[in-house]
mmCIF file of the N, C-alpha and C atoms, coordinates in Angstrom:
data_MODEL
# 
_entry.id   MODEL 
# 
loop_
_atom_site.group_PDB 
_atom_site.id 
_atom_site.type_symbol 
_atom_site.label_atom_id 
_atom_site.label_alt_id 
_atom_site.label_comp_id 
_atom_site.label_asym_id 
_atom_site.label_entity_id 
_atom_site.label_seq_id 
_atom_site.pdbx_PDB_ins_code 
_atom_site.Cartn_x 
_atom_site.Cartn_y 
_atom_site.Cartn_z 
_atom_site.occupancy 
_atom_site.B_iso_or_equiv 
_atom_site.pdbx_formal_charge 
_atom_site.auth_seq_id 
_atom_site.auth_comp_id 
_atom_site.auth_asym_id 
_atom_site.auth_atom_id 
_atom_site.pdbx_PDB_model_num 
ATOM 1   N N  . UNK A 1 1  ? 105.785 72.047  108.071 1.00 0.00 ? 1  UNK A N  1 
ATOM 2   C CA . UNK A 1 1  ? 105.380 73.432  108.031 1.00 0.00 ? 1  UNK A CA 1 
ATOM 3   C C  . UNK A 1 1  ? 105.841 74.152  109.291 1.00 0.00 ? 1  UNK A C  1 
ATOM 4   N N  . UNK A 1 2  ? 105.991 73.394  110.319 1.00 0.00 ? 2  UNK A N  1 
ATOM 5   C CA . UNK A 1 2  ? 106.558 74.089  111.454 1.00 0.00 ? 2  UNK A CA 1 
ATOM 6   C C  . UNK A 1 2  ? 107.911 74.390  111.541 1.00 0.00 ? 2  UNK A C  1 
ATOM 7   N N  . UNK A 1 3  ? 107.982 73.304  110.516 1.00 0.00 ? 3  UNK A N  1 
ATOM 8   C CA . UNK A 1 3  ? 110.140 74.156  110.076 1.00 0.00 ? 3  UNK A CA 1 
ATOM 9   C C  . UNK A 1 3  ? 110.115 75.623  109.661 1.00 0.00 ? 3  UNK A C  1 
ATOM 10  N N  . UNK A 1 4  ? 109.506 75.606  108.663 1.00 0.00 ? 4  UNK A N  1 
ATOM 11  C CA . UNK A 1 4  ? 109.148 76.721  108.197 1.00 0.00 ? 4  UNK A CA 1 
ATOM 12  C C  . UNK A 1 4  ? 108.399 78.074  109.090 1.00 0.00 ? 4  UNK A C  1 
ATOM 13  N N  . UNK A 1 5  ? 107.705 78.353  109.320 1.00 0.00 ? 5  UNK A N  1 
ATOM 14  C CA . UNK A 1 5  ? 107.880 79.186  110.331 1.00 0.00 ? 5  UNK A CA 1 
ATOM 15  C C  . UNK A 1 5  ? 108.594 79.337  111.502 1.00 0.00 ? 5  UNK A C  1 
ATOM 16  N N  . UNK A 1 6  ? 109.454 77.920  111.963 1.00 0.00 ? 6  UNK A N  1 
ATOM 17  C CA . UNK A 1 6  ? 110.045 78.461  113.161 1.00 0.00 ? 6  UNK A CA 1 
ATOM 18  C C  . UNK A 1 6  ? 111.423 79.295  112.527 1.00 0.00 ? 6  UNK A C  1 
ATOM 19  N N  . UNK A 1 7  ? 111.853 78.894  111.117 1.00 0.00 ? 7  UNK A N  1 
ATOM 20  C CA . UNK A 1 7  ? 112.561 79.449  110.180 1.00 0.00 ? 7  UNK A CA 1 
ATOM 21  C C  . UNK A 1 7  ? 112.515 81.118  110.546 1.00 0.00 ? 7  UNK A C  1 
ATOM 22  N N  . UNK A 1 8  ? 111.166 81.265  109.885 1.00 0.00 ? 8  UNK A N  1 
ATOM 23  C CA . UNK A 1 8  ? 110.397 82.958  109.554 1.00 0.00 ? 8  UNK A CA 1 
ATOM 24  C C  . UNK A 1 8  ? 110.692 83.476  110.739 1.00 0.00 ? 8  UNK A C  1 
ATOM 25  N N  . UNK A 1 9  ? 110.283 82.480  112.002 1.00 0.00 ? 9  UNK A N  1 
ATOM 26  C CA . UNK A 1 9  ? 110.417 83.423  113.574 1.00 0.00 ? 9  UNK A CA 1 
ATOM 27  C C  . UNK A 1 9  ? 111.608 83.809  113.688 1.00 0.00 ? 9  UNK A C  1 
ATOM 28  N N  . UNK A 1 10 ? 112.742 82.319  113.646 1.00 0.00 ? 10 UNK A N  1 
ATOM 29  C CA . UNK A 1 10 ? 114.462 83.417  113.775 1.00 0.00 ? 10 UNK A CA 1 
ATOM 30  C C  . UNK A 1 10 ? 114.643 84.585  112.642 1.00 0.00 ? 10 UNK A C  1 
ATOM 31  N N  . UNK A 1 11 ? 114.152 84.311  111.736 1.00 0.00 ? 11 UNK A N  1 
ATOM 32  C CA . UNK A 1 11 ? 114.740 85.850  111.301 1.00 0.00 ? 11 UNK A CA 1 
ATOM 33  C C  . UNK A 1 11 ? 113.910 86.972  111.312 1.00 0.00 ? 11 UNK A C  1 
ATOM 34  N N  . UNK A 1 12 ? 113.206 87.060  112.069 1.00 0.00 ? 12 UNK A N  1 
ATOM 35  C CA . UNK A 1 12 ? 111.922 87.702  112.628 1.00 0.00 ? 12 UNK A CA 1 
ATOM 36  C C  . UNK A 1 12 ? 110.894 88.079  112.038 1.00 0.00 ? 12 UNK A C  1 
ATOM 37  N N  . UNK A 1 13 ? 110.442 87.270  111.075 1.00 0.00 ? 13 UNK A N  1 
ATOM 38  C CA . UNK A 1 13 ? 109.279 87.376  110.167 1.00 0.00 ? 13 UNK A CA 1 
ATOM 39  C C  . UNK A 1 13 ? 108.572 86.743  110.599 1.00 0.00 ? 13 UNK A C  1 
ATOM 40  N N  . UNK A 1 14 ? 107.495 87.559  110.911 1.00 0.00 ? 14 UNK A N  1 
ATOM 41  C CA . UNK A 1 14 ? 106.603 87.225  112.059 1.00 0.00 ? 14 UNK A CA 1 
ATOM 42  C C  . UNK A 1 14 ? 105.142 88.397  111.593 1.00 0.00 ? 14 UNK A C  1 
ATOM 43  N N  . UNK A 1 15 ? 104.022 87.686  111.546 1.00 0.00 ? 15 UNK A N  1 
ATOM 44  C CA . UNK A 1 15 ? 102.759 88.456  111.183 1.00 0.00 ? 15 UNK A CA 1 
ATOM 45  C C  . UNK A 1 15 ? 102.207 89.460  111.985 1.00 0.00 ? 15 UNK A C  1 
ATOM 46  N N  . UNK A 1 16 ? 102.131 90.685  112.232 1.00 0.00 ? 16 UNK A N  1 
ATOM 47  C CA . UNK A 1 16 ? 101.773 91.701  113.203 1.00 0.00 ? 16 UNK A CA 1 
ATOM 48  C C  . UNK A 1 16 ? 100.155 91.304  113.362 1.00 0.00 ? 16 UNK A C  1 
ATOM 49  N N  . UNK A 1 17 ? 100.048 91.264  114.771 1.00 0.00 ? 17 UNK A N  1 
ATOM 50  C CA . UNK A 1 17 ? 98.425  91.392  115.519 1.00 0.00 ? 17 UNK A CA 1 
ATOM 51  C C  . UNK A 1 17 ? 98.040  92.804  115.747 1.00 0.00 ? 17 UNK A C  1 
ATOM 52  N N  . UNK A 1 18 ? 99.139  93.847  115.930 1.00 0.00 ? 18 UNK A N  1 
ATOM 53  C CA . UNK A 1 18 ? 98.334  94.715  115.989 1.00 0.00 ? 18 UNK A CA 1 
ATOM 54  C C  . UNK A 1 18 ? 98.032  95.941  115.322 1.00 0.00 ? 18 UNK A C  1 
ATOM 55  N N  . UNK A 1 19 ? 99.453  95.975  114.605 1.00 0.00 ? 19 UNK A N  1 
ATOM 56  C CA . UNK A 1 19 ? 99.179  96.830  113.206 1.00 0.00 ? 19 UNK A CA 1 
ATOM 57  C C  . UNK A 1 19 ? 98.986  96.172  111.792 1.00 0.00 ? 19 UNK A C  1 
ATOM 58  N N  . UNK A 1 20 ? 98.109  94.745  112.221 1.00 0.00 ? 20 UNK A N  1 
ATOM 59  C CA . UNK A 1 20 ? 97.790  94.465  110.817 1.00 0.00 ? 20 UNK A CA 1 
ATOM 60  C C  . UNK A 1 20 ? 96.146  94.515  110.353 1.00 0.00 ? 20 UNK A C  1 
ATOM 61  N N  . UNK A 1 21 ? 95.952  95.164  108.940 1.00 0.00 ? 21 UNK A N  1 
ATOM 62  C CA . UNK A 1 21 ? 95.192  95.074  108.367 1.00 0.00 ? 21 UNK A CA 1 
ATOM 63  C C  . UNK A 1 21 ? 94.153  93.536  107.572 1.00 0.00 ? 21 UNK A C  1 
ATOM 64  N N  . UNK A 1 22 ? 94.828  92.598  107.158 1.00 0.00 ? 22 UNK A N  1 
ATOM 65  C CA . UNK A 1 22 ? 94.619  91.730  106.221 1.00 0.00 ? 22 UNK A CA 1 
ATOM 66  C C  . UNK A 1 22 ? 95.143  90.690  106.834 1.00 0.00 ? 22 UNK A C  1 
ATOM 67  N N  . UNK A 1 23 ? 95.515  90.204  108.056 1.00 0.00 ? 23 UNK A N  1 
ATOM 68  C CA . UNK A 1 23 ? 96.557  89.103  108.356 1.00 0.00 ? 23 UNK A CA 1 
ATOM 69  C C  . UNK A 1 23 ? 97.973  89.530  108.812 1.00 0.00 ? 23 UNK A C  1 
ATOM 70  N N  . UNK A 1 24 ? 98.154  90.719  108.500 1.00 0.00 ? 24 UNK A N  1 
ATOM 71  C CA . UNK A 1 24 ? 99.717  91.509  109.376 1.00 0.00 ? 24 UNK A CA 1 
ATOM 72  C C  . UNK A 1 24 ? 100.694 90.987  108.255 1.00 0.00 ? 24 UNK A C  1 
ATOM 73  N N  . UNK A 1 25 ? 100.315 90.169  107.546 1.00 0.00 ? 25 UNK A N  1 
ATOM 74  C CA . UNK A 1 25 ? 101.807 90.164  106.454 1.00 0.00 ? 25 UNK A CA 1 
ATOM 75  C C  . UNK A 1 25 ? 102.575 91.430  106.265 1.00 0.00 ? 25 UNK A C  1 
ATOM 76  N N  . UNK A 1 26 ? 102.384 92.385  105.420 1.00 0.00 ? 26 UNK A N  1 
ATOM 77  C CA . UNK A 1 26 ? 102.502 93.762  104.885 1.00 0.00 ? 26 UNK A CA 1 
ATOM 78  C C  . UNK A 1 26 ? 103.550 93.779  106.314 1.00 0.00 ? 26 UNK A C  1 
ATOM 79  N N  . UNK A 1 27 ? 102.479 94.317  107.339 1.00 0.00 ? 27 UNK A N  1 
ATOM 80  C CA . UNK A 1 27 ? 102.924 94.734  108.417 1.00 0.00 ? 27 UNK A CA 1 
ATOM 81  C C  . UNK A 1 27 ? 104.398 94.172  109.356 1.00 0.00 ? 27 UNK A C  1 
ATOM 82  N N  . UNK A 1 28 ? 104.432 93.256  109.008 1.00 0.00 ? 28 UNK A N  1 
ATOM 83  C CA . UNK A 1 28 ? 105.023 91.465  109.273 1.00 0.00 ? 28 UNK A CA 1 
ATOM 84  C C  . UNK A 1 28 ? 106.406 92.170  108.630 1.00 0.00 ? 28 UNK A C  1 
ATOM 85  N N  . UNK A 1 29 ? 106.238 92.410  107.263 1.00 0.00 ? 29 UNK A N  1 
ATOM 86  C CA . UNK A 1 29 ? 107.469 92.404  106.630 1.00 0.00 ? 29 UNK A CA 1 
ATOM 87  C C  . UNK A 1 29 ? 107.939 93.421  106.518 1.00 0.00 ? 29 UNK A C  1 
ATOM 88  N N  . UNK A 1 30 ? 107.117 94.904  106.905 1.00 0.00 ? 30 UNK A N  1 
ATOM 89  C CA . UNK A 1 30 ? 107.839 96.201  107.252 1.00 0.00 ? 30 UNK A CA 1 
ATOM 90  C C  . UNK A 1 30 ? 108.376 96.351  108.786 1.00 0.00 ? 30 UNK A C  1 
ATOM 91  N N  . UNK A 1 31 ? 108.667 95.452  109.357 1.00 0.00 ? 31 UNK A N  1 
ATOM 92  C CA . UNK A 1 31 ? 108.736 95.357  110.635 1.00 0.00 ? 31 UNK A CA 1 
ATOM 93  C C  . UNK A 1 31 ? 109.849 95.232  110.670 1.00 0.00 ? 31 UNK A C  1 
ATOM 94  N N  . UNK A 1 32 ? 110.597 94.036  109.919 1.00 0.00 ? 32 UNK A N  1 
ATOM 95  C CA . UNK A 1 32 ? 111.614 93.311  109.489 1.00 0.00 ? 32 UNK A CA 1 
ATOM 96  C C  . UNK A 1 32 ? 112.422 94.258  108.942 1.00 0.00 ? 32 UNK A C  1 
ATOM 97  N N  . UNK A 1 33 ? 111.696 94.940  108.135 1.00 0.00 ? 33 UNK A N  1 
ATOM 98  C CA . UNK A 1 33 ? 112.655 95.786  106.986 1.00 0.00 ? 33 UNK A CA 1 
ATOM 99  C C  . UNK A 1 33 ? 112.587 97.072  107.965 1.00 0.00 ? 33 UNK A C  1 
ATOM 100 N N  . UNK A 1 34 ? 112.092 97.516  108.846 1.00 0.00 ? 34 UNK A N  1 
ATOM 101 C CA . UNK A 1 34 ? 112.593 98.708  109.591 1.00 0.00 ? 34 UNK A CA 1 
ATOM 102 C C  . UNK A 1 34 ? 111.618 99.876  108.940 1.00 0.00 ? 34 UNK A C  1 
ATOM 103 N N  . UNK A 1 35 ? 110.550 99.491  108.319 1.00 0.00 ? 35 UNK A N  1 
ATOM 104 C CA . UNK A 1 35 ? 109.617 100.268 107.461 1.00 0.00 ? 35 UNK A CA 1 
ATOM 105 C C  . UNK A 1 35 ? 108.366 100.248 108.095 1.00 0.00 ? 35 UNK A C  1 
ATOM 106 N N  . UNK A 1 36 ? 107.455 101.409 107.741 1.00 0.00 ? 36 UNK A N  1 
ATOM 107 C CA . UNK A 1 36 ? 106.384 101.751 108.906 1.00 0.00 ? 36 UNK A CA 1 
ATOM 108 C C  . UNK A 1 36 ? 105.363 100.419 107.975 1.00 0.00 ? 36 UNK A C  1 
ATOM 109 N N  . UNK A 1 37 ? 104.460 100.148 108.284 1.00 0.00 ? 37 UNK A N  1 
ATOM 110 C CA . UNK A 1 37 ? 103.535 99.672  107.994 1.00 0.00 ? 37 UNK A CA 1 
ATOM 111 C C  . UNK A 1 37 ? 102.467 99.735  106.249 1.00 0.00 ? 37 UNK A C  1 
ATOM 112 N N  . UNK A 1 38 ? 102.335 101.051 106.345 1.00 0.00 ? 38 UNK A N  1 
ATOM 113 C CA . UNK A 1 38 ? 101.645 101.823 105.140 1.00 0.00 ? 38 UNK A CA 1 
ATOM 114 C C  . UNK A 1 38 ? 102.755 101.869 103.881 1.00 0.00 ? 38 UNK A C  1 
ATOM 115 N N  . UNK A 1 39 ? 104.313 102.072 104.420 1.00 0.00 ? 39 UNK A N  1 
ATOM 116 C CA . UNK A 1 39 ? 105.029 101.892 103.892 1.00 0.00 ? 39 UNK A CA 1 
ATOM 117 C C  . UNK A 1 39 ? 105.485 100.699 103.031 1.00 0.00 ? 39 UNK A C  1 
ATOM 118 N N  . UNK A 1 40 ? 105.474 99.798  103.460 1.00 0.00 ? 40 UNK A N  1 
ATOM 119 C CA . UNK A 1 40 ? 105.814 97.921  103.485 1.00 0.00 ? 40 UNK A CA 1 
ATOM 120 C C  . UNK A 1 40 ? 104.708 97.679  102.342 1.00 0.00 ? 40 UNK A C  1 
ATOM 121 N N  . UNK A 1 41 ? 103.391 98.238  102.931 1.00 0.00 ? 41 UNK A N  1 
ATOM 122 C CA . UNK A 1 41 ? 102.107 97.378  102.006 1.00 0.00 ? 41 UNK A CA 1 
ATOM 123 C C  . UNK A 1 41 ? 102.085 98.465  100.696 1.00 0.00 ? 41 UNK A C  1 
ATOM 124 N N  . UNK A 1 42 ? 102.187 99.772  100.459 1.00 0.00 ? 42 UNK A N  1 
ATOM 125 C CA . UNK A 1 42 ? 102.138 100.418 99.317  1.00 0.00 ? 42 UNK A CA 1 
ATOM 126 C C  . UNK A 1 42 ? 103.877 99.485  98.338  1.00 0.00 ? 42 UNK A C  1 
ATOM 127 N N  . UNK A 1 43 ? 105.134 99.581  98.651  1.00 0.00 ? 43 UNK A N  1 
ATOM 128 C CA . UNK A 1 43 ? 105.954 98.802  98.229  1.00 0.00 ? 43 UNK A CA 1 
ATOM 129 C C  . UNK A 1 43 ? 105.617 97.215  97.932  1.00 0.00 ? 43 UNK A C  1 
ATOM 130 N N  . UNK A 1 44 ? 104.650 96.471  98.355  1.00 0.00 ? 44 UNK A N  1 
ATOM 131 C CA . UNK A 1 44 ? 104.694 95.443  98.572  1.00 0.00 ? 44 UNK A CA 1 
ATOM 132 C C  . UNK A 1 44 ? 103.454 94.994  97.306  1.00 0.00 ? 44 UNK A C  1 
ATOM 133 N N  . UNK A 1 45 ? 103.034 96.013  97.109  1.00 0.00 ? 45 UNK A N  1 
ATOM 134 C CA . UNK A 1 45 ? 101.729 96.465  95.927  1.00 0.00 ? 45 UNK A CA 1 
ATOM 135 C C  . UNK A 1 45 ? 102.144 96.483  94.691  1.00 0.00 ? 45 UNK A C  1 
ATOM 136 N N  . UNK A 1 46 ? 103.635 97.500  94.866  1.00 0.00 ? 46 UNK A N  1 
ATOM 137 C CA . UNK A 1 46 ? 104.122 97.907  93.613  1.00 0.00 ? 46 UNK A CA 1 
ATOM 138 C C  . UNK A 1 46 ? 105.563 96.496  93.054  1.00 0.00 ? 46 UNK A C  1 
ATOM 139 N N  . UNK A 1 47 ? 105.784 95.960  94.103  1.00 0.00 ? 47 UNK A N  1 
ATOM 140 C CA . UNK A 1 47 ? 106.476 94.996  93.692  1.00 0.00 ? 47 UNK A CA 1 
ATOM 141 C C  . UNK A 1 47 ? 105.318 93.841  93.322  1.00 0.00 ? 47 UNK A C  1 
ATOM 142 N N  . UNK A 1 48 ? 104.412 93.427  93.988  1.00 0.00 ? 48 UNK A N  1 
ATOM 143 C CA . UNK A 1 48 ? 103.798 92.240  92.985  1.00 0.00 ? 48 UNK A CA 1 
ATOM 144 C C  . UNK A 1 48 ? 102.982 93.014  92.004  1.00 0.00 ? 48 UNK A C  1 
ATOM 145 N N  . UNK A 1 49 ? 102.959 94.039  91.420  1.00 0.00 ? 49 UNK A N  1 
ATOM 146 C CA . UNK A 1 49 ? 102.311 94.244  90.384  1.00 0.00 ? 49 UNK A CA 1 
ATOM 147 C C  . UNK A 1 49 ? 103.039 94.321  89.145  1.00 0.00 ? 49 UNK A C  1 
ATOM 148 N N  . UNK A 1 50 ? 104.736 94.052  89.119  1.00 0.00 ? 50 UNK A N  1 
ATOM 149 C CA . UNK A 1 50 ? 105.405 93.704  88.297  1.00 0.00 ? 50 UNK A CA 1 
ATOM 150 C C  . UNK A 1 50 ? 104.771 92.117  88.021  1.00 0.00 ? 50 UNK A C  1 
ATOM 151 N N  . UNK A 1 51 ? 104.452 91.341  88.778  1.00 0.00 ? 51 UNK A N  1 
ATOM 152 C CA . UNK A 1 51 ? 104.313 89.805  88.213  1.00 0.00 ? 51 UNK A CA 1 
ATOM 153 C C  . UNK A 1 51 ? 102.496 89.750  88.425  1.00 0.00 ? 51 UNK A C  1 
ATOM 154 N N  . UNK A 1 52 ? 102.026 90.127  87.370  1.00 0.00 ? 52 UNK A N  1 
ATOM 155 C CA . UNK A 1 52 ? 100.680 89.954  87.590  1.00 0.00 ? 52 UNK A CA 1 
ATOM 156 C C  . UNK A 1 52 ? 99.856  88.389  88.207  1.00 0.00 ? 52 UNK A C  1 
ATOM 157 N N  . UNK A 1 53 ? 98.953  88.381  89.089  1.00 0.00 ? 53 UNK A N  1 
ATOM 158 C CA . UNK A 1 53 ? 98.345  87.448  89.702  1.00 0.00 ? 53 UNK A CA 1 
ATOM 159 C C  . UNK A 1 53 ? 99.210  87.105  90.857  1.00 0.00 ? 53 UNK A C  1 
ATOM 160 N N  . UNK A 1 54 ? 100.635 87.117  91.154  1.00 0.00 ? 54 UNK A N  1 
ATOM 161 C CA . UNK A 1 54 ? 101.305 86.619  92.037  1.00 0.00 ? 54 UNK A CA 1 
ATOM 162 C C  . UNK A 1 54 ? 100.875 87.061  93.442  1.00 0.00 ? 54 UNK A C  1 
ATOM 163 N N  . UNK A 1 55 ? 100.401 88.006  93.287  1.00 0.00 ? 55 UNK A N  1 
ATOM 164 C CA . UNK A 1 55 ? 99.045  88.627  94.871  1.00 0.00 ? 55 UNK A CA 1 
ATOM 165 C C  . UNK A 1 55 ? 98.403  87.202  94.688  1.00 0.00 ? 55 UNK A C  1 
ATOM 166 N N  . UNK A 1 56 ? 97.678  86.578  94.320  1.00 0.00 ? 56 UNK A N  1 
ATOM 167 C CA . UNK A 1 56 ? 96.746  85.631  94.464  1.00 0.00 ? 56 UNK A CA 1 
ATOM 168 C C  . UNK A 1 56 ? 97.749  84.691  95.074  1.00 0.00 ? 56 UNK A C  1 
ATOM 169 N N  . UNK A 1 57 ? 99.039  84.296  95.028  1.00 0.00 ? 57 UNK A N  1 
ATOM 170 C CA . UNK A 1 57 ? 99.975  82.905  95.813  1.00 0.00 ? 57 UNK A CA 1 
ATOM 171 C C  . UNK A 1 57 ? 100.530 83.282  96.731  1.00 0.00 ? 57 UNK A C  1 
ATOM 172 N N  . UNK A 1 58 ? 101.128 84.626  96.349  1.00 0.00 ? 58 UNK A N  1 
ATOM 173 C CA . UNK A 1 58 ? 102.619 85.140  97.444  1.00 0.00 ? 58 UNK A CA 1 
ATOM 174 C C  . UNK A 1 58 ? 101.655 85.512  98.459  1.00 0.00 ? 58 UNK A C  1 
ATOM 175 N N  . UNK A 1 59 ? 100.581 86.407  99.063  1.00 0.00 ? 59 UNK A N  1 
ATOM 176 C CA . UNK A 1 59 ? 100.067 86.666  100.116 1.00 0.00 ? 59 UNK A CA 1 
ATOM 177 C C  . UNK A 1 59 ? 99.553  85.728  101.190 1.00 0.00 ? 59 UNK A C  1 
ATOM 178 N N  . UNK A 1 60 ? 98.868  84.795  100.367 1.00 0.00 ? 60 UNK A N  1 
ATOM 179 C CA . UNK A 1 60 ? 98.247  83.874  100.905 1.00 0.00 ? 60 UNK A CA 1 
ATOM 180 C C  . UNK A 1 60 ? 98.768  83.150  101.603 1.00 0.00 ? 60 UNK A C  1 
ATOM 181 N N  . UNK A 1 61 ? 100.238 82.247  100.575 1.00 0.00 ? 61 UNK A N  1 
ATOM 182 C CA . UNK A 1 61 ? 101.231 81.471  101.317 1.00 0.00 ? 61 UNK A CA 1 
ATOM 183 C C  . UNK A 1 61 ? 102.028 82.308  102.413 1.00 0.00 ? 61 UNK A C  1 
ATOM 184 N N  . UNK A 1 62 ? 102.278 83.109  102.556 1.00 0.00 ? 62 UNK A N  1 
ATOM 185 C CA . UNK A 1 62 ? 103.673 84.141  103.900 1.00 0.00 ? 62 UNK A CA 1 
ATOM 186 C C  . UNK A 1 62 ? 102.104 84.068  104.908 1.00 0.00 ? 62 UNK A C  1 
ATOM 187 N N  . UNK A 1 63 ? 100.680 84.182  104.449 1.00 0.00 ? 63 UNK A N  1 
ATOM 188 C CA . UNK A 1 63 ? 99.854  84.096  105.600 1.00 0.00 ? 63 UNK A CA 1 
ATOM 189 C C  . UNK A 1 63 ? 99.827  83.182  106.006 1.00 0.00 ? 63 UNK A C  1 
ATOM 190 N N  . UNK A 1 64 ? 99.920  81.856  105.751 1.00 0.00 ? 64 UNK A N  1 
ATOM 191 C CA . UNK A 1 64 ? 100.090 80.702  106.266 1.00 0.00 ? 64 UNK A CA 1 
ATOM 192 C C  . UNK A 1 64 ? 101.512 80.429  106.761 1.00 0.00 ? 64 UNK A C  1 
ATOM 193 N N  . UNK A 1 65 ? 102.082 80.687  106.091 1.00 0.00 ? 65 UNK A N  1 
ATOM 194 C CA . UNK A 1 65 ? 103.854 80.799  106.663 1.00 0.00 ? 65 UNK A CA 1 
ATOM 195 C C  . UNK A 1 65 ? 104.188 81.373  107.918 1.00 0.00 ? 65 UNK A C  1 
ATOM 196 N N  . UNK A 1 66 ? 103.698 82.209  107.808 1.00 0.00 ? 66 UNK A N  1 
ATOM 197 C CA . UNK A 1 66 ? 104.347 83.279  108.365 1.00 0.00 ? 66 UNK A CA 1 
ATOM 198 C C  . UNK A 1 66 ? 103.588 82.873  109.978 1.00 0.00 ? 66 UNK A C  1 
ATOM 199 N N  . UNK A 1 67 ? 104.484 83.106  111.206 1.00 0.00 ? 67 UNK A N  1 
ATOM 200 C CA . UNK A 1 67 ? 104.012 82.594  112.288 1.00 0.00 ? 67 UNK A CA 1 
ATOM 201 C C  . UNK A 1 67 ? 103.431 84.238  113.170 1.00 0.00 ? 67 UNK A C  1 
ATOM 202 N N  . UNK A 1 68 ? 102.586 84.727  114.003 1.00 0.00 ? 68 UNK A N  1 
ATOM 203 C CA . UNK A 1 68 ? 101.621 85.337  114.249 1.00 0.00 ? 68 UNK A CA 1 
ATOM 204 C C  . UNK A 1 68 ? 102.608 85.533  115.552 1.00 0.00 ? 68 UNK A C  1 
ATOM 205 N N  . UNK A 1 69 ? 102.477 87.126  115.638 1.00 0.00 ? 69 UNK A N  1 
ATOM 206 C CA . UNK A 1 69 ? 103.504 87.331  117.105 1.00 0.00 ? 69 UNK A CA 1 
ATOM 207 C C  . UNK A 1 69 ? 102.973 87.073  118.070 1.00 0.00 ? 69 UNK A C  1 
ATOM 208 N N  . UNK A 1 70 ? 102.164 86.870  118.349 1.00 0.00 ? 70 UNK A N  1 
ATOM 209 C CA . UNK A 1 70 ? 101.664 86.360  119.853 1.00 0.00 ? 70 UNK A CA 1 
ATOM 210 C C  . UNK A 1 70 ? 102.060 84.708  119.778 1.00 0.00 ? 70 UNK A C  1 
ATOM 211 N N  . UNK A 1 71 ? 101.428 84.109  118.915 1.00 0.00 ? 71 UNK A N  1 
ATOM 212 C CA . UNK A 1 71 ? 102.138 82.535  118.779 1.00 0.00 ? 71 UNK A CA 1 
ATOM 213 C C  . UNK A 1 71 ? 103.679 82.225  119.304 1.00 0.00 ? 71 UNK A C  1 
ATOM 214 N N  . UNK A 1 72 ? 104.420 83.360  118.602 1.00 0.00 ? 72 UNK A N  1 
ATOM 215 C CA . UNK A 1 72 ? 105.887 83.052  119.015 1.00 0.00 ? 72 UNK A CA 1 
ATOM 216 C C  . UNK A 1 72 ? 106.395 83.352  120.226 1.00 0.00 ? 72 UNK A C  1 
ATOM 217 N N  . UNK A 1 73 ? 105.535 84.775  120.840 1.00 0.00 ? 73 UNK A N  1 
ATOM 218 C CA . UNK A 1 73 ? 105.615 85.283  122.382 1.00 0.00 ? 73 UNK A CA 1 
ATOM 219 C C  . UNK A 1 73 ? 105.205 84.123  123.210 1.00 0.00 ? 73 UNK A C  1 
ATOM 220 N N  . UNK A 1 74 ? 104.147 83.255  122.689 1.00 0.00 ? 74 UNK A N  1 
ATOM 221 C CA . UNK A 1 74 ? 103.883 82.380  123.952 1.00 0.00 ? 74 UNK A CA 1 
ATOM 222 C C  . UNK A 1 74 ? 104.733 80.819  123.815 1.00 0.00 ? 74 UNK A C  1 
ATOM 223 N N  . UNK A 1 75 ? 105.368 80.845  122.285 1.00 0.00 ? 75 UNK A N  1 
ATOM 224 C CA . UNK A 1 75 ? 106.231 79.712  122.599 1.00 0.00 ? 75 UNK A CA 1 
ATOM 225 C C  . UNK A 1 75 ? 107.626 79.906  123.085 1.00 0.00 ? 75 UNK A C  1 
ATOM 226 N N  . UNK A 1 76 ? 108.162 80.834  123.153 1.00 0.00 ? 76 UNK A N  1 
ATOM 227 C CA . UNK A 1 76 ? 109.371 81.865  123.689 1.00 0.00 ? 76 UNK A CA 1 
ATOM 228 C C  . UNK A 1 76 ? 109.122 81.670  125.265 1.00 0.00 ? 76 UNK A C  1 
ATOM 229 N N  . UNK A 1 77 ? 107.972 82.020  125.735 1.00 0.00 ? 77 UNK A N  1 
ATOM 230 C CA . UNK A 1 77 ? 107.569 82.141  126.903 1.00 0.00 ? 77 UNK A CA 1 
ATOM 231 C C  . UNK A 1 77 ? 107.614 80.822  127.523 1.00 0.00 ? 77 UNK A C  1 
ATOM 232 N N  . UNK A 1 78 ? 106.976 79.808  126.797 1.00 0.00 ? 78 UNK A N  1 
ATOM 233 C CA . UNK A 1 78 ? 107.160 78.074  127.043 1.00 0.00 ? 78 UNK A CA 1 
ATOM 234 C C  . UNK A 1 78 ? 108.393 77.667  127.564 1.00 0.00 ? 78 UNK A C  1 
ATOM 235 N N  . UNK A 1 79 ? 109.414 78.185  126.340 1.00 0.00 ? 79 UNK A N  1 
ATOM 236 C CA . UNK A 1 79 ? 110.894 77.576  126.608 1.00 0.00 ? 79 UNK A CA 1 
ATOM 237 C C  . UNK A 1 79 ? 111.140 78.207  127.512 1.00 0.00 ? 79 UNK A C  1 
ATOM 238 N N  . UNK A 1 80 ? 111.075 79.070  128.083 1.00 0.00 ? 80 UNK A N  1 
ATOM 239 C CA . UNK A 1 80 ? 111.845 80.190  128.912 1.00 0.00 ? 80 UNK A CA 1 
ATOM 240 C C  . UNK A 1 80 ? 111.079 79.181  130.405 1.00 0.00 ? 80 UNK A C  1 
ATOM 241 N N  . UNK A 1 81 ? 110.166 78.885  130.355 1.00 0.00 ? 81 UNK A N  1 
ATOM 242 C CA . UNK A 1 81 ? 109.574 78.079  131.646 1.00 0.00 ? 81 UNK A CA 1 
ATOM 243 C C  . UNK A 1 81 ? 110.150 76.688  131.744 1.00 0.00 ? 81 UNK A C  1 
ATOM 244 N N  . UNK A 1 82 ? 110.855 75.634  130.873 1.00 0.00 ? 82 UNK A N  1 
ATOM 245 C CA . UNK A 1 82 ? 111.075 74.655  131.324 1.00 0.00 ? 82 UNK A CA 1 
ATOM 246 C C  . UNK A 1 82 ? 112.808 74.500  131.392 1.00 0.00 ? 82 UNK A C  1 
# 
């Protein structure tokens, strides 16, 4: 699992601490996409509501996936010290 998010971190998908609502996903992935926040999660609404229930897997899993920007600031910060 740590493949996997260190994955999400290089391509900078990464969970917002401070403009997030629910876990910063939404936020996480309008960040990425160059999209405000409110923006990301209203799109992000209307795309899983084409596949009904998929809110119940897809959110949950990118919240667990998905690595938390302060997490990556302080392992960035690690390497940068040794």
């Amino acid at each position: 699992m740590d493949d996997i998010r260190a994955a999400f971190a290089r391509q900078g998908l990464v969970r917002s601490s401070s403009a997030g609502v629910l876990g910063g996903v939404c936020a996480g992935l309008g960040r990425r996409l160059g999209l405000t926040p409110w923006i990301a999660r209203l799109l992000f609404v209307v795309v899983l509501m084409v596949l009904p229930g998929s809110q119940l897997l897809v959110y949950p899993a990118l919240w667990v996936l998905m690595p938390a920007d302060d997490s990556v600031a302080a392992a960035a910060a690690d390497t940068r010290e040794r």
